[in-house]
N, C-alpha and C positions, 0 to 999 in steps of 0.2 A: 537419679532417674534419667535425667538429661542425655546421663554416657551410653544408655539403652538405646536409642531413638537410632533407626536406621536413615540411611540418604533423603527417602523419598517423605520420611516423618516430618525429618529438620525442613526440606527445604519447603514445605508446606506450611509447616508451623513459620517461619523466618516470613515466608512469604504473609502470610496474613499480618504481621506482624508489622509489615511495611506499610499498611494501606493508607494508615496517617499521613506517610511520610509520602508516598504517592500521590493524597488530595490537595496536601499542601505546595506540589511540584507544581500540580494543574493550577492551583489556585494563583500562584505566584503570575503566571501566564495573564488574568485577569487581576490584578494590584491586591488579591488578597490576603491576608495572613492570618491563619490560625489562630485561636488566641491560646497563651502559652504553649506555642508550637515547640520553641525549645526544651523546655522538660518534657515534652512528651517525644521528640525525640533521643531526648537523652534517654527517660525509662525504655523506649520500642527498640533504639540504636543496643543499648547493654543489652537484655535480651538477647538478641539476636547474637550478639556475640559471644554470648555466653554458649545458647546451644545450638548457633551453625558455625562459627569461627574459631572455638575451642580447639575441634579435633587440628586444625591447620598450625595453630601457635603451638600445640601439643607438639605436631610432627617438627614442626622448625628447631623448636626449643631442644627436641632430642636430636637432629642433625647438627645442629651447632654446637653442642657437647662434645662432638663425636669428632669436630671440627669439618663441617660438611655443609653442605647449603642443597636443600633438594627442591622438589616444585611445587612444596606447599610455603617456602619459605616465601618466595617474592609476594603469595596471596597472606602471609600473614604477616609480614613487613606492611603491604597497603593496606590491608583494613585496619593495622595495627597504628600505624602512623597517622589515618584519617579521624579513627576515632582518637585518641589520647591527645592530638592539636585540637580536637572539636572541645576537648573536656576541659582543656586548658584555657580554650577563649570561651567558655560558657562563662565562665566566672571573673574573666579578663574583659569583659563587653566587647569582644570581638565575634565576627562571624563564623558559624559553627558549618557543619561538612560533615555529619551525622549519618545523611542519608547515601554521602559516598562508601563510606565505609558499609551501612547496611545492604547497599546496593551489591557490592561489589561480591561479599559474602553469598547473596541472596541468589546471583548468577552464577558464581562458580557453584556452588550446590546444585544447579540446576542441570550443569554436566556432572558432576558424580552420581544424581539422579540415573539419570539416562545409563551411565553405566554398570550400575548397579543394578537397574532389571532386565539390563544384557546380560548379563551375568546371574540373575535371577532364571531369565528365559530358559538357557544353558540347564540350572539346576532342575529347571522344574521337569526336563526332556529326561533327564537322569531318573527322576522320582517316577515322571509313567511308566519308564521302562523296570522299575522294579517294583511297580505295582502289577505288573504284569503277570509278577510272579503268584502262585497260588500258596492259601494257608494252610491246606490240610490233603491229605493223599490217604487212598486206601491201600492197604497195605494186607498183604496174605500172611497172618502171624499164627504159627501152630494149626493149619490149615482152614481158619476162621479169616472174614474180611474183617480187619477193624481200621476204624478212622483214625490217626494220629495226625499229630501236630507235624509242619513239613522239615524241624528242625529235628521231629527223629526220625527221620528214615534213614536208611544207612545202608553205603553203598554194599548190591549185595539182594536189599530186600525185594521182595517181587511185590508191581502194584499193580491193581486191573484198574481202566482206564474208561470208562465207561465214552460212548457217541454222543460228540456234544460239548465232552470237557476236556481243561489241557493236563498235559501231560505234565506231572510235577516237578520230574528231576530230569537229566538226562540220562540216556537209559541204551538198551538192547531189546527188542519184541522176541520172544520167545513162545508168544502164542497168541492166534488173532492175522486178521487183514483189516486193514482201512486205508483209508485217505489223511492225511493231516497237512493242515494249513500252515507253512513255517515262516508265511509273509513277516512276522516280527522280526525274525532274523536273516531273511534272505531276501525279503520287500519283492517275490518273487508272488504272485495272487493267484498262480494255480494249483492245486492239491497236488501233493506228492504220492503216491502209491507206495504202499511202508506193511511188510509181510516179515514173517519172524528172519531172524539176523538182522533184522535191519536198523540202524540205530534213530533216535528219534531223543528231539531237544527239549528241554523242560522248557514250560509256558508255550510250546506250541498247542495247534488247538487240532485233539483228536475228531475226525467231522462225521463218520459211517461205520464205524466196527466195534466191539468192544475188542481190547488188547490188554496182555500182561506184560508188564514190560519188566526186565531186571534192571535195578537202577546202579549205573554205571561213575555219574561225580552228581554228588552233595554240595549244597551250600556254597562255598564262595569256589566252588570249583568249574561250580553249570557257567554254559557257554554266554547265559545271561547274568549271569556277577561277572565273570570274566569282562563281557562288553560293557559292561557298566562302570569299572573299575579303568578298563583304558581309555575311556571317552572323559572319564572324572581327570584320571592321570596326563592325557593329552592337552586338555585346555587348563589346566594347572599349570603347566610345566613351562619353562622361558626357551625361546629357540636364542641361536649365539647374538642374533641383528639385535634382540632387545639389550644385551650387556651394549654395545654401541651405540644402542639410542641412551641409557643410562647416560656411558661416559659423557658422551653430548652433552646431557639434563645438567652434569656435573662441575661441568665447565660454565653451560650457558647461565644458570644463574647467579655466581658469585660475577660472570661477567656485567649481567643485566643490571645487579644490583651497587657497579660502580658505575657503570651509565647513569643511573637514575641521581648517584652522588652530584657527578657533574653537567647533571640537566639542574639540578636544583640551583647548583653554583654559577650555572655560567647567567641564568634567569635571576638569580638574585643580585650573584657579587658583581655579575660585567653588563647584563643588559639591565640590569636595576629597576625589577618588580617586586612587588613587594613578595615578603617572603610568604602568606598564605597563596599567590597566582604559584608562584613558584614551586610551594610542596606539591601544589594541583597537578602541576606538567610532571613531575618526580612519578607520584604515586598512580598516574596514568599508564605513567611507560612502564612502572612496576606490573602492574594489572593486566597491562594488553601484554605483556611480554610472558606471562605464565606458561610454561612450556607442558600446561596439562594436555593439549592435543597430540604434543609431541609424546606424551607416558600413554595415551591411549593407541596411537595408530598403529604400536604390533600386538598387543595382547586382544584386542576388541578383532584383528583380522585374524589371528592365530583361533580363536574363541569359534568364531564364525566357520572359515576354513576346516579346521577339524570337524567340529556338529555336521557339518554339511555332508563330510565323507563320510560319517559315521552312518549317516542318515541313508547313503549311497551302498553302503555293505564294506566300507572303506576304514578297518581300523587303524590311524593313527597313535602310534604310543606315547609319542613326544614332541615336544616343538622343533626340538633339533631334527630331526627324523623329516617332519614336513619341511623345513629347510633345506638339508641336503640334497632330499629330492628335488627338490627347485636347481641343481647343479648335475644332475646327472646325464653323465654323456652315454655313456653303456649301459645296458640292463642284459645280465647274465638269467637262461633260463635251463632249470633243469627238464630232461622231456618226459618220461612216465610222471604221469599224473598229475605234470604242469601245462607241458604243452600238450600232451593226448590226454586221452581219459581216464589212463591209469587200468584198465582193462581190455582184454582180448575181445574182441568181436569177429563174428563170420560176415566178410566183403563180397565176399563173390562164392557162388556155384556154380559148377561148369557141369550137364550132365541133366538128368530127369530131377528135378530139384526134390520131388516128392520121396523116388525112389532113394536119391545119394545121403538124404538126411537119417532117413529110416533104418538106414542101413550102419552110419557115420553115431545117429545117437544110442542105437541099439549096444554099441561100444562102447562109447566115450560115458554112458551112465553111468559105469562101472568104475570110472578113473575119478582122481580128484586135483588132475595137473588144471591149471590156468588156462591152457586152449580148450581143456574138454568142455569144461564149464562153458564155454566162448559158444561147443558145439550144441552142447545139451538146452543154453536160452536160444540161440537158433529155430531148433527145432521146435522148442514149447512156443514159440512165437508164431510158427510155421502149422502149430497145430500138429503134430505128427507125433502118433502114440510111441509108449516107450515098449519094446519089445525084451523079453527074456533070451539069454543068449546061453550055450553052454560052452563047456571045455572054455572059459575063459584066459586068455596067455597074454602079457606083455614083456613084449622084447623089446632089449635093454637096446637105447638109442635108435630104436627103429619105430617102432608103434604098438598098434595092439591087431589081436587078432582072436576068433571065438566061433562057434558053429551056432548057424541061426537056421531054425528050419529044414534041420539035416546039411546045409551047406555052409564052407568055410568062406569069414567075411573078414576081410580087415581095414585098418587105416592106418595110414603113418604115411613118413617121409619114402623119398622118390628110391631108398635102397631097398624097402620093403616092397614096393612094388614090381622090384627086377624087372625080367627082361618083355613081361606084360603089359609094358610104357609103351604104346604107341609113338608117332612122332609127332600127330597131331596133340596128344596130352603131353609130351613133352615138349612142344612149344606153349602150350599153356604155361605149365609149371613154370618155364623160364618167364614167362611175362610177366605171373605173377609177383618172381623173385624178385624181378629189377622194381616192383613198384615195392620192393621192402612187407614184401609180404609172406608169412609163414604158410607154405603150401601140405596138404593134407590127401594123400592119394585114398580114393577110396572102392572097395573091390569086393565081388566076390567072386568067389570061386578063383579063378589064376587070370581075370579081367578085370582090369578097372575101369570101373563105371564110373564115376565121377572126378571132379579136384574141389578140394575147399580151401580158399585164400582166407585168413585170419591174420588180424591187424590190431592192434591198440592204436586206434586212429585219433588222429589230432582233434582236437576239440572244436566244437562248429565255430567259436571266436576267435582261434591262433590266427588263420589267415591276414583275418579284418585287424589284427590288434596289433600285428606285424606291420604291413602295412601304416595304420593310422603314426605307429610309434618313429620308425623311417621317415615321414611325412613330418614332425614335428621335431628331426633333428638328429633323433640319438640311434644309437647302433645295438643290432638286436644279435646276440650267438645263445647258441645251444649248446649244453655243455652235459654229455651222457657216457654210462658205462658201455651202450649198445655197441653191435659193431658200427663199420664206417657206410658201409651202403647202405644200412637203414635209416641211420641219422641222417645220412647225407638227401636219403630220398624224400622224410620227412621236411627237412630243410628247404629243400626244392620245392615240395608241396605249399610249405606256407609263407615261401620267401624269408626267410630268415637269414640274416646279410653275413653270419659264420657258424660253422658247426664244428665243436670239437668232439670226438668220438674217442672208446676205446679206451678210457680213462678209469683210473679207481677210484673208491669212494675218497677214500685220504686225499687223492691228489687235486679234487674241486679247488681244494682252498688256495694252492698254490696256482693254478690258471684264474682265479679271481684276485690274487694279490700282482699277478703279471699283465692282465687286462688292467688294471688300477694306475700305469705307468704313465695309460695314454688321457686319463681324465678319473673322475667320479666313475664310481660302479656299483647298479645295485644287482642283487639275486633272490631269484624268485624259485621258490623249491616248497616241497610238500613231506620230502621222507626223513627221516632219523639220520643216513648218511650227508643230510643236506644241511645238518646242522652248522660245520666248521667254515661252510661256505656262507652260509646266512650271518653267521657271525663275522667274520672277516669281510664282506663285502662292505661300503659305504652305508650303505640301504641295506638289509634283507629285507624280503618279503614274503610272510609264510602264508600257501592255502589256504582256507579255514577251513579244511575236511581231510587237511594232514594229521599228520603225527604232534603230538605237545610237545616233545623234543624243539622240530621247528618251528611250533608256533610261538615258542618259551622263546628260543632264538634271534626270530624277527621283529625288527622294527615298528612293520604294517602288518596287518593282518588281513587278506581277503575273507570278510565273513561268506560269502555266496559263491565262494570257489570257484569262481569266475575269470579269466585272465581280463575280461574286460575290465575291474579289479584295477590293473596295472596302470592303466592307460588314464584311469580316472584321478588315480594315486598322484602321475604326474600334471595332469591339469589343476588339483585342484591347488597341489604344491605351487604352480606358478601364477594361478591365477592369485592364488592368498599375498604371495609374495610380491607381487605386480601390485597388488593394493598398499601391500605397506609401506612399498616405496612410493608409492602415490600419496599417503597419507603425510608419510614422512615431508616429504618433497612440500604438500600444502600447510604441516604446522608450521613451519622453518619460513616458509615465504611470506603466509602470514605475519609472523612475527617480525620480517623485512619491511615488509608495509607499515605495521602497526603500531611499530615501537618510533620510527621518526615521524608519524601522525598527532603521538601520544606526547610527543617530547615539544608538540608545537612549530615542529620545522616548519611547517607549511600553512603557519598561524595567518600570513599574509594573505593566501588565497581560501581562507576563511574554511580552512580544514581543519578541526580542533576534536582531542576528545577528552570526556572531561570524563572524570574516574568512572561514575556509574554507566556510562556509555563503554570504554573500554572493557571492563568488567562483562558486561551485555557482549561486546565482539568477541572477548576471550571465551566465553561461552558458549558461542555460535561457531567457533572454530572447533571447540570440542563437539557440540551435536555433530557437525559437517563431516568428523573425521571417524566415529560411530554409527551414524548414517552409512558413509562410504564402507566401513566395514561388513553394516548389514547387507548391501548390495551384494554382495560374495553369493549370497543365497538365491540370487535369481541369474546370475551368469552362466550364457550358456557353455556347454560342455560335449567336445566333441563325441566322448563315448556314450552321450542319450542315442544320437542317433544309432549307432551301434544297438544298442538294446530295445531302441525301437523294432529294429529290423530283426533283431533275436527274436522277439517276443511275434 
């Protein structure tokens, strides 16, 4: 039953277990003594060894096998050593040391405690989020609603979605308007407007419409097992520093544990105490020298660090991942749909705006290219009816053209407009072009009445993110198929310190392995072609509203498709990392201090520690160094303010 008992059972159970042995410490303070204190510390002392000191002799016993010595050894060598001398002067009329060994047990438990419901905390952050998830969906089967269980639906099924409730899988609306809340995965608190096409995340929460939605990924594929599964995989995982805290662990205790030989020796055989003072000073320095603060300070900041980004919209996959980031000097971006928005918008009208739209949508309704779209939300924004047109014509690389009202109307580029350009619209047109804008002449009859400027414009964060990233070091390029004057302008727009243009999909990967000369590099991309690059870069880092291509691809995951995302990515990588060298830096020193304390060097100036005391600081080194970790979660972070100022 014993073997069942988790961290927090043992060191409760050990602990009460001690309280004898605790009255009897006070009482000694006042000349009293227990009566048969020694068999009662003998039966409280076994105990305790049995079920908090076991797992520790368990671990040693299989590191020594193995011909290895790890960091439960030195704790099971001193509890080991204190009780089996206590057992041996029980019966010898020598003085017993019972309570060191239960002590000692009683305090290291008290840090695997603590780590353990960091570690719990972690688990339990997992378990809300996949209670989030819902048991049952309605589902439209043989044109009946019926209820099923959420393990059958199957991508494919259509489910109505009633105002109110979430939404079960992830999906596509195909019929219905509402609002839905996707704060669970975008931590973003205002309703999104979601009309058919439009895709929508299972366990978000449908708030004003009924909708049908077709369900698009099942079961461990929804974007909520996904997040679930890389926040489980991220704090699991070892970044490379922990293999060198290891080696450290591997060295330092077979070292400790010949220290502790010739503290015993040099106190028995040369300065001639007796040998019970002597094992005292031995099994102290064993105690305080346990290098358990040192096996916590990267996994307890690793733990913390990731949950944090997670919590941020920041998926970290692996601890190597948040390492490496902590080294990046480059961060390569792709631009449709990282750094812009990935779609066309209308910037500018030049012209009766009312007239140039009515005229501009009456056309472009008709078409299904990328800018018309661009023209057609324009206009539904604008409020301006859609008109029927006739004799509908589109001419190839020029634009369209159609009779509206007995009269011929068209749009398109500056060759369809001929010799009907003014000079005042053709200085428009050129203004517009240098700002890397795709210009739309629009006309009727053999006059053109308007210009419409159309843009896939940069996203309201590029600027800020550019900037903040410059400001803390690394160097920011763009790396796009587009031509070179629109990259180049985009570039100029958001400061971006290089722009490569004009490039193939295939050849990302090769200008991210040639950036890589001069330092680390990550890449931040959202499409299918941005796979070879995500993959080869140091870092990738996929959208979270791209392609699964890249998001299979990448590293990090931006859940909130945010480039502020990037920025968070890298603080949280350095801030984690800054801890654990902190961490690191405090077990190791401690144990400078603590071990020639322990050893009685500074017996003279009446600075002594005697095993259960030791025990107690090595214990307090581990809180100190899980403490320092939990701190990760209230550090501040340059990109709040950024999303302050978003929001």
């Amino acid at each position: 039953m014993m073997k069942h008992l988790n961290s927090t059972q043992r060191f409760w159970s050990c602990l009460v277990l001690t309280l004898p042995l605790f009255v009897q410490m006070v009482g000694m303070l006042f000349g009293w003594m227990m009566p048969a204190y020694r068999w009662i510390a003998l039966v409280t002392t076994s105990l305790i060894m049995m079920i908090g000191a076991w797992p520790y002799w368990k671990s040693a016993w299989s590191a020594f096998r193995h011909h290895l010595a790890n960091m439960n050894t030195l704790v099971a060598v001193g509890t080991g050593v204190a009780y089996f001398y206590s057992l041996v002067a029980m019966f010898t009329k020598r003085p017993v040391y019972f309570e060191s060994a239960a002590f000692i047990a009683v305090f290291v438990m008290l840090g695997d405690m603590l780590e353990e419901q960091s570690h719990r905390r972690a688990a339990n952050s997992l378990k809300k989020l996949t209670k989030l998830q819902v048991k049952e969906a309605d589902v439209i089967r043989n044109d009946k609603l019926v209820r099923v269980p959420l393990d059958e639906v199957v991508v494919g099924d259509l489910l109505k979605v009633r105002p109110g409730a979430k939404v079960p899988v992830d999906g596509e609306i195909v019929d219905g308007r509402t609002s839905v809340d996707e704060s669970m995965v975008t931590g973003e608190s205002m309703p999104v407007a979601k009309s058919v096409g439009d895709p929508v995340v299972g366990s978000t929460i449908n708030l004003n419409g009924a909708i049908t939605v077709r369900a698009t990924k099942v079961g461990k594929d929804t974007m909520l097992a996904q997040i679930v599964q890389m926040v489980k995989q991220a704090q699991t995982s070892h970044a490379p520093i922990q293999k060198l805290t290891d080696r450290v662990s591997g060295i330092f205790v077979p070292t400790i544990l010949i220290i502790a030989i010739l503290i015993f020796t040099v106190w028995y055989a040369i300065i001639g105490v007796s040998a019970t003072k002597a094992m005292l000073f031995a099994v102290a320095t064993l105690v305080v020298a346990c290098p358990c603060a040192l096996g916590l300070a990267t996994p307890t900041a690793l733990m913390v660090g990731t949950g944090r980004a997670a919590r941020l919209g920041v998926l970290i996959k692996n601890g190597q991942a948040l390492q490496t980031m902590n080294d990046i000097k480059t961060i390569v971006f792709d631009k449709t749909g990282t750094i812009t928005n990935g779609r066309p918008v209308v910037t500018d009208i030049i012209g009766d705006r009312q007239r140039v739209l009515t005229v501009a949508n009456a056309l472009e309704a008709n078409s299904d290219h990328p800018l018309a779209k661009a023209v057609v939300q324009a206009a539904l924004t604008a409020k301006v009816p859609t008109k029927d047109v006739a004799d509908f014509n589109t001419i190839a690389g020029q634009g369209l053209e159609a009779r509206l009202d007995g009269q011929r109307i068209f749009a398109g580029n500056v060759r369809l407009a001929g010799n009907t350009l003014g000079s005042e619209m053709k200085t428009t047109a050129a203004k517009l072009q240098n700002e890397a804008k795709t210009v739309i002449m629009v006309g009727v009859g053999d006059q053109v009445i308007g210009v419409l400027g159309i843009q896939d414009a940069p996203r309201a964060s590029s600027k800020a993110i550019m900037t903040q990233l410059k400001a803390i070091g690394i160097k920011t390029v763009m790396l796009t198929g587009d031509n070179e004057r629109v990259a180049k302008q985009i570039g100029k727009e958001i400061g971006i310190d290089q722009v490569i243009a004009d490039i193939l999909p295939n050849e990302k990967a090769d200008h991210v392995a040639a950036l890589q000369q001069a330092g680390r590099v990550a890449f931040v991309g959202d499409g299918i072609n941005d796979a070879p690059a995500l993959t080869m870069a140091d870092v990738g880092i996929a959208m979270g509203k791209g392609t699964e291509v890249a998001i299979e691809s990448g590293d990090i995951v931006l859940v909130k498709n945010d480039l502020v995302g990037v920025l968070q990515a890298v603080e949280m990588s350095r801030k984690t990392f800054s801890r654990i060298k902190l961490n690191l830096f405090w077990a190791l020193f401690y144990n400078l201090i603590g071990v020639p304390i322990a050893a009685g060097a500074f017996i003279a100036w009446g600075l002594q520690l005697s095993p259960e005391l030791a025990a107690l600081a090595m214990a307090f080194s581990s809180v100190s160094v899980v403490t320092s970790s939990l701190l990760l979660n209230q550090v501040h972070l340059r990109s709040a303010n950024l999303q302050i100022a978003a929001n």
